[in-house]
Backbone as CSV, one residue per row, in Angstrom:
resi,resn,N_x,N_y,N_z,CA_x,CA_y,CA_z,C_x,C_y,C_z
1,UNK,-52.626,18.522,69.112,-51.986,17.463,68.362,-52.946,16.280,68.364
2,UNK,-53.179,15.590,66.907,-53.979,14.685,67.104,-53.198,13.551,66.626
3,UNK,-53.482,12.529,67.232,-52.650,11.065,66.569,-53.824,10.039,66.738
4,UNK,-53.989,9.810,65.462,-54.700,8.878,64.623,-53.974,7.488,63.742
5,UNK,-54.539,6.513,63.860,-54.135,5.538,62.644,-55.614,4.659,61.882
6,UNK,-54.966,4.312,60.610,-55.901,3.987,60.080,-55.529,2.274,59.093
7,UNK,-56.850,1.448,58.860,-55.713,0.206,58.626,-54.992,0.422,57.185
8,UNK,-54.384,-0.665,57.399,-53.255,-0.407,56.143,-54.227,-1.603,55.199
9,UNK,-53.953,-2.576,55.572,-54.649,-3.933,54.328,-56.197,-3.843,54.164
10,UNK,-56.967,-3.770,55.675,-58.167,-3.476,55.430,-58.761,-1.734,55.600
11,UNK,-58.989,-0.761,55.038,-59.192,0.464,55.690,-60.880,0.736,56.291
12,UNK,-61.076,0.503,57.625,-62.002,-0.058,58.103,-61.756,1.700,58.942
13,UNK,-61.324,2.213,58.552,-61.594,3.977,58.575,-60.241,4.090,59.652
14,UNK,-60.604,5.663,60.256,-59.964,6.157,61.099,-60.137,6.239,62.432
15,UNK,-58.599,6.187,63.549,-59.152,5.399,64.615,-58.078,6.243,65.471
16,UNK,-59.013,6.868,66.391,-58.061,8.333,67.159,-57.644,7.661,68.323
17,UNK,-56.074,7.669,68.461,-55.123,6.898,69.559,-55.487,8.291,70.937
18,UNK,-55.180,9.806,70.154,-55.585,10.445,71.550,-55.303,12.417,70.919
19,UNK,-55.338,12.736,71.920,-55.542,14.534,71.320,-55.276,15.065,71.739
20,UNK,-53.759,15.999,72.409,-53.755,16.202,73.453,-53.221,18.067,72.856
21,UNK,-53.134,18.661,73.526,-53.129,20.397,73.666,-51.685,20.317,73.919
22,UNK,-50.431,21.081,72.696,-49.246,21.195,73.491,-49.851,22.741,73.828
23,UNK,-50.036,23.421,73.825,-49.953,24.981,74.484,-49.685,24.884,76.111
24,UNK,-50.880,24.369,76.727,-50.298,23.645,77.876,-49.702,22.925,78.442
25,UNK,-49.460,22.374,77.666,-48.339,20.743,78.238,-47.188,21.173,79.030
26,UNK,-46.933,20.494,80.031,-46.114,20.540,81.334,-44.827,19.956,80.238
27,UNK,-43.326,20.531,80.782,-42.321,20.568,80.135,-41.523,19.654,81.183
28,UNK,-41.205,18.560,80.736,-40.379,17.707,82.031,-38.991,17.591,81.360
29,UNK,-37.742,17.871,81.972,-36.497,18.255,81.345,-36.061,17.040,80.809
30,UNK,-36.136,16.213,82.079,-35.717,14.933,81.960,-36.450,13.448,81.297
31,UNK,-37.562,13.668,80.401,-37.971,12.789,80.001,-38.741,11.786,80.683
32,UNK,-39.093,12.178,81.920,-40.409,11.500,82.902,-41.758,11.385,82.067
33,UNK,-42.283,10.605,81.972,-44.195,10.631,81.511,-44.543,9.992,82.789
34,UNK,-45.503,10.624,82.664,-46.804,10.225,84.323,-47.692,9.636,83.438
35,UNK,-48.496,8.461,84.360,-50.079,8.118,83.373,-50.856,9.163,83.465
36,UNK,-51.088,10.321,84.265,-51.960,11.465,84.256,-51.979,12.099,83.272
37,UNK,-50.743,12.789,82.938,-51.264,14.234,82.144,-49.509,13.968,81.052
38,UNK,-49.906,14.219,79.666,-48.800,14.406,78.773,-47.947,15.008,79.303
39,UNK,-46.420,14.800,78.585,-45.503,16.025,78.747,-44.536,15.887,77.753
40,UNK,-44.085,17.189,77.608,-42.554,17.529,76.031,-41.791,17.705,77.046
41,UNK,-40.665,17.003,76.320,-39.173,17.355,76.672,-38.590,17.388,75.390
42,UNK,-37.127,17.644,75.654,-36.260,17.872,74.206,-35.171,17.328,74.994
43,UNK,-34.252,15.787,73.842,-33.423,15.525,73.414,-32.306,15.434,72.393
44,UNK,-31.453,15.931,72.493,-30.573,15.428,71.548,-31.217,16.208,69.903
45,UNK,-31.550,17.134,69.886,-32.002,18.282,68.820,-33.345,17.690,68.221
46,UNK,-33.960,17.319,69.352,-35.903,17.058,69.104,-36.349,17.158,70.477
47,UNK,-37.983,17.315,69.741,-38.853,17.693,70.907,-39.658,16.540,70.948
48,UNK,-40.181,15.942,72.059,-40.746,14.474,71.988,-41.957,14.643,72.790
49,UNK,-43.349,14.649,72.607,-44.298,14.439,73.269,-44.478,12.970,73.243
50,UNK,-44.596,12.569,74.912,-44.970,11.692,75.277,-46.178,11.541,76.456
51,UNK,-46.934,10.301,76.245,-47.865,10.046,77.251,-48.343,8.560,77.643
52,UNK,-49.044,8.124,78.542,-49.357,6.793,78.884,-50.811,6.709,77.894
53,UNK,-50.513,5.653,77.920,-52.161,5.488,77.065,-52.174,3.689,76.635
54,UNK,-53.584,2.937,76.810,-53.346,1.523,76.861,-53.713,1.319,75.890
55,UNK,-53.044,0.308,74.917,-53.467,0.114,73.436,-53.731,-1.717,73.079
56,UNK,-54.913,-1.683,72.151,-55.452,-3.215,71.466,-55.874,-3.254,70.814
57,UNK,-54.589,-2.959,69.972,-54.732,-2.852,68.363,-54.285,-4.659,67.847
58,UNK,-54.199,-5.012,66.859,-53.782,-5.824,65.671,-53.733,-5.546,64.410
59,UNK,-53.153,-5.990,64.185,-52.890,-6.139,62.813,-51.623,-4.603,61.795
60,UNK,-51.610,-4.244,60.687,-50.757,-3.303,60.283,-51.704,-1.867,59.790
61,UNK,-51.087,-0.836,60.555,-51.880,0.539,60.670,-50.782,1.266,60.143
62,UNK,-51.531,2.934,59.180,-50.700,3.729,58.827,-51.197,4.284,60.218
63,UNK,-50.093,5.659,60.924,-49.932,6.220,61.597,-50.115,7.623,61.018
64,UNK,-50.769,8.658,61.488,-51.133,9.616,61.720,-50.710,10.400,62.855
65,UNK,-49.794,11.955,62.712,-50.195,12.845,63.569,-50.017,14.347,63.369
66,UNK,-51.052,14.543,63.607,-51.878,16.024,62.729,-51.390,17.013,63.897
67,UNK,-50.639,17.600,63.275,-49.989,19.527,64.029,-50.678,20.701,63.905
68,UNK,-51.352,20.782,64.735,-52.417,22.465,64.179,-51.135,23.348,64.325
69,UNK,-51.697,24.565,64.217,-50.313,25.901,64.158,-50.252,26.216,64.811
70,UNK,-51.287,26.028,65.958,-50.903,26.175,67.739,-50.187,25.421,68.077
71,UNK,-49.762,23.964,67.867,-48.659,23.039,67.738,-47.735,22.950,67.302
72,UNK,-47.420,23.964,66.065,-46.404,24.105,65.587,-45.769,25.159,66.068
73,UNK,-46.266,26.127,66.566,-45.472,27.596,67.282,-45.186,26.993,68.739
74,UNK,-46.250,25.814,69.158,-45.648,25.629,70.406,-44.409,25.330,70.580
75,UNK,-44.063,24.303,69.561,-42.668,23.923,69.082,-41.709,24.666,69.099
76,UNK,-42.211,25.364,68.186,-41.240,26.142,67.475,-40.984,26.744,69.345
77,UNK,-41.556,27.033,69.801,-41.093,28.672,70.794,-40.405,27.619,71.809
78,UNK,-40.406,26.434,71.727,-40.306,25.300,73.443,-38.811,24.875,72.762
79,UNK,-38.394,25.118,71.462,-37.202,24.725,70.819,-36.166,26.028,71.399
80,UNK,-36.629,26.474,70.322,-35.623,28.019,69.590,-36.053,29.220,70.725
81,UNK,-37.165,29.501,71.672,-37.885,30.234,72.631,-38.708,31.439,71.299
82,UNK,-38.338,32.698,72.074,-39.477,33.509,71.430,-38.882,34.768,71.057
83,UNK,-37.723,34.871,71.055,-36.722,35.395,70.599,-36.159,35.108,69.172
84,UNK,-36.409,35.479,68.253,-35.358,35.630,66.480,-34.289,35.741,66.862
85,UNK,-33.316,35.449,66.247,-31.784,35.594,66.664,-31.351,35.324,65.463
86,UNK,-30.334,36.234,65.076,-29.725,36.292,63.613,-29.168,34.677,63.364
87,UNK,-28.860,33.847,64.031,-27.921,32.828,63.802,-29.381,32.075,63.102
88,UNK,-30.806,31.932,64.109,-31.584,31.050,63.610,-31.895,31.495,62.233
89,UNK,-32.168,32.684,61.928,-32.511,32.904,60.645,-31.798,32.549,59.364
90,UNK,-30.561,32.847,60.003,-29.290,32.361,59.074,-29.082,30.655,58.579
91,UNK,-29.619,30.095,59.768,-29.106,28.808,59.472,-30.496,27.902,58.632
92,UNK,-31.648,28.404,58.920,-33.194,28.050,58.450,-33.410,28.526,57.227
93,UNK,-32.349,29.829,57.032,-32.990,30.569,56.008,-34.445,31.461,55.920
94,UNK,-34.738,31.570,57.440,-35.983,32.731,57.470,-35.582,34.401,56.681
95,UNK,-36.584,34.403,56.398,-36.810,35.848,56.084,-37.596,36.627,56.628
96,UNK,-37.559,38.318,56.719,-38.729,38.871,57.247,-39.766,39.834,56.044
97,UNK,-40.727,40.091,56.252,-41.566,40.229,55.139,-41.366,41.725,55.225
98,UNK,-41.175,42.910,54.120,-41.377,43.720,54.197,-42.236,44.558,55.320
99,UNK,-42.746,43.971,55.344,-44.157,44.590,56.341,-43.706,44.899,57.620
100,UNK,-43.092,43.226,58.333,-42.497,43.283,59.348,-40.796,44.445,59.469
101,UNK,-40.368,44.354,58.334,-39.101,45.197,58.301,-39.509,46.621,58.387
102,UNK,-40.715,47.218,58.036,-41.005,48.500,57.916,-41.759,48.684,59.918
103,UNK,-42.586,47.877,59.733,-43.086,48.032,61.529,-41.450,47.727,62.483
104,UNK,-40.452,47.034,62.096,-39.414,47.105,63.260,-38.622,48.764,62.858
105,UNK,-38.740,48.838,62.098,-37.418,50.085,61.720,-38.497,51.600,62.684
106,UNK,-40.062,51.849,62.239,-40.665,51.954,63.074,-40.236,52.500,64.442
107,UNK,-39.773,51.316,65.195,-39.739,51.486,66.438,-38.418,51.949,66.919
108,UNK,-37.613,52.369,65.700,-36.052,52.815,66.070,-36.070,54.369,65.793
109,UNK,-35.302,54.711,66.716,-35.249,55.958,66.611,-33.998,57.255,66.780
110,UNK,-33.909,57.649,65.598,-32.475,57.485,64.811,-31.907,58.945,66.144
111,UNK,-33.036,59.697,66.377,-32.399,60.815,67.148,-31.890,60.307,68.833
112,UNK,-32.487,59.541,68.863,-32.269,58.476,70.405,-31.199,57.688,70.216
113,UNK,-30.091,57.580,69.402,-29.738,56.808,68.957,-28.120,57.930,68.951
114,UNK,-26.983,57.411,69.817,-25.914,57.706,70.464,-24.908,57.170,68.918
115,UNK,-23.574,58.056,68.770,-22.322,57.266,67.469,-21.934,55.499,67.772
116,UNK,-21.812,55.463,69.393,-21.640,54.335,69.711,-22.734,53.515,69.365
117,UNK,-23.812,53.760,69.288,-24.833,52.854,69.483,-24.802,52.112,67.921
118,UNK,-24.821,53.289,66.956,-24.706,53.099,65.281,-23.931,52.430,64.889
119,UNK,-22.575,52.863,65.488,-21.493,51.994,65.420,-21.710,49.829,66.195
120,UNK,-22.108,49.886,67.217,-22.403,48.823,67.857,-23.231,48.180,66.870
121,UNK,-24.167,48.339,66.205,-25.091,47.773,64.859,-24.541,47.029,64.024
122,UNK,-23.126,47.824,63.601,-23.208,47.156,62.552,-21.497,46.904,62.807
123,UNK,-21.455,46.434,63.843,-20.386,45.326,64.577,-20.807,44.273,64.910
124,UNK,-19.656,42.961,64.506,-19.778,41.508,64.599,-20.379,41.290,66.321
125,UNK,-21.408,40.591,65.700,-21.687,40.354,67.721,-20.656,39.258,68.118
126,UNK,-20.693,39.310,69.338,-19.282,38.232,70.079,-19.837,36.821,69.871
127,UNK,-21.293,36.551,69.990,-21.077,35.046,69.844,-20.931,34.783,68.287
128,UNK,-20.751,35.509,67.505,-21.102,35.288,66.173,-19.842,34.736,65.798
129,UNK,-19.047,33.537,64.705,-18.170,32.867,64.624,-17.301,33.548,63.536
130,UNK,-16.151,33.090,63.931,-15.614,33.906,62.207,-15.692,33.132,60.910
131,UNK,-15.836,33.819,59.859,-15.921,32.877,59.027,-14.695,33.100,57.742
132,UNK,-13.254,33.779,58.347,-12.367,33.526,57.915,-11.848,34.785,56.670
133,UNK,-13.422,35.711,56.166,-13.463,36.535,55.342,-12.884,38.171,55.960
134,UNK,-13.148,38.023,56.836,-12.701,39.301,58.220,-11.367,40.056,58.327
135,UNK,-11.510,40.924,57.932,-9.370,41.908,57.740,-9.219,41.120,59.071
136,UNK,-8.091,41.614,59.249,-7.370,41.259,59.885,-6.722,42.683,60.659
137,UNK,-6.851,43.291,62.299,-6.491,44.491,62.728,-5.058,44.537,62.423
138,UNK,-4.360,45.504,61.767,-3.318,46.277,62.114,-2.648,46.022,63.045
139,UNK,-1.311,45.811,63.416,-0.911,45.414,64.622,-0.651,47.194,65.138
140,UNK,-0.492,47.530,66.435,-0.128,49.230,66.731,1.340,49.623,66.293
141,UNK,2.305,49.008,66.649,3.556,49.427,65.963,3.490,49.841,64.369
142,UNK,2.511,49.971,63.678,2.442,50.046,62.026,2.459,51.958,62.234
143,UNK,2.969,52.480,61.575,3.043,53.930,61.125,2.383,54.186,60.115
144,UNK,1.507,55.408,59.781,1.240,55.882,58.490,2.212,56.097,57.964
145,UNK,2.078,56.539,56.481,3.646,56.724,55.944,3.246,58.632,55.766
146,UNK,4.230,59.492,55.354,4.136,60.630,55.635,3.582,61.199,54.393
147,UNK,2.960,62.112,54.445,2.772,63.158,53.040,3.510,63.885,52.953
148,UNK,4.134,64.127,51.579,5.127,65.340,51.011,4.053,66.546,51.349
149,UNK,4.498,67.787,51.538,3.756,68.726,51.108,4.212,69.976,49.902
């Protein structure tokens, strides 16, 4: 992660505040920064890198801060972890690319694969919420009704 600013009235160029590596960055739960070494925590549905650093600046600066994609997966995995989970996809709107759908199916294997298990697939998982569209079970006292023959 790089954080840069640059001036706003006069642009007398670009001027690097600091650079720091989330891949490593120490994870403090509680929102502690040390003057030593950066650290992420997550509040309140964000992730906040913070660090000490002494500043003597003046005057009015645009702000800059540049996310490589090692920064952005760090995120991403220090948020959501490293696990897909139908809810995140659902709610982001991810998709998976053919490619990836053909390498997971791949690894399933239909003869290893028990009535219960088939059945368990393509049952509502428990944390999953209702969303009101769902029959409704039969209560047991209900009878079929009979066939003439």
């Amino acid at each position: 992660m790089k954080v840069t600013v640059r001036g706003w009235n006069r642009d007398m160029g670009e001027k690097e505040l600091g650079r720091h590596s989330l891949l490593f960055m120490d994870v403090n739960p509680d929102g502690t920064t040390y003057r030593d070494k950066p650290v992420l925590y997550t509040s309140a549905g964000s992730i906040t890198v913070a660090w000490f650093q002494e500043l003597k600046l003046t005057g009015n600066y645009r702000m800059e801060v540049e996310l490589t994609e090692n920064d952005i997966m760090s995120l991403f995995k220090q948020y959501f972890g490293s696990e897909l989970k139908k809810g995140l996809t659902d709610r982001w709107g991810l998709t998976f690319s053919p490619e990836l759908v053909k390498s997971i199916l791949k690894t399933v294997k239909l003869s290893d694969l028990t009535l219960g298990d088939l059945v368990a697939m393509n049952t509502k998982a428990e944390d999953e919420k209702a969303t009101g569209t769902e029959t409704v079970d039969q209560p047991a006292n209900v009878t079929p009704l009979r066939r003439r023959l």
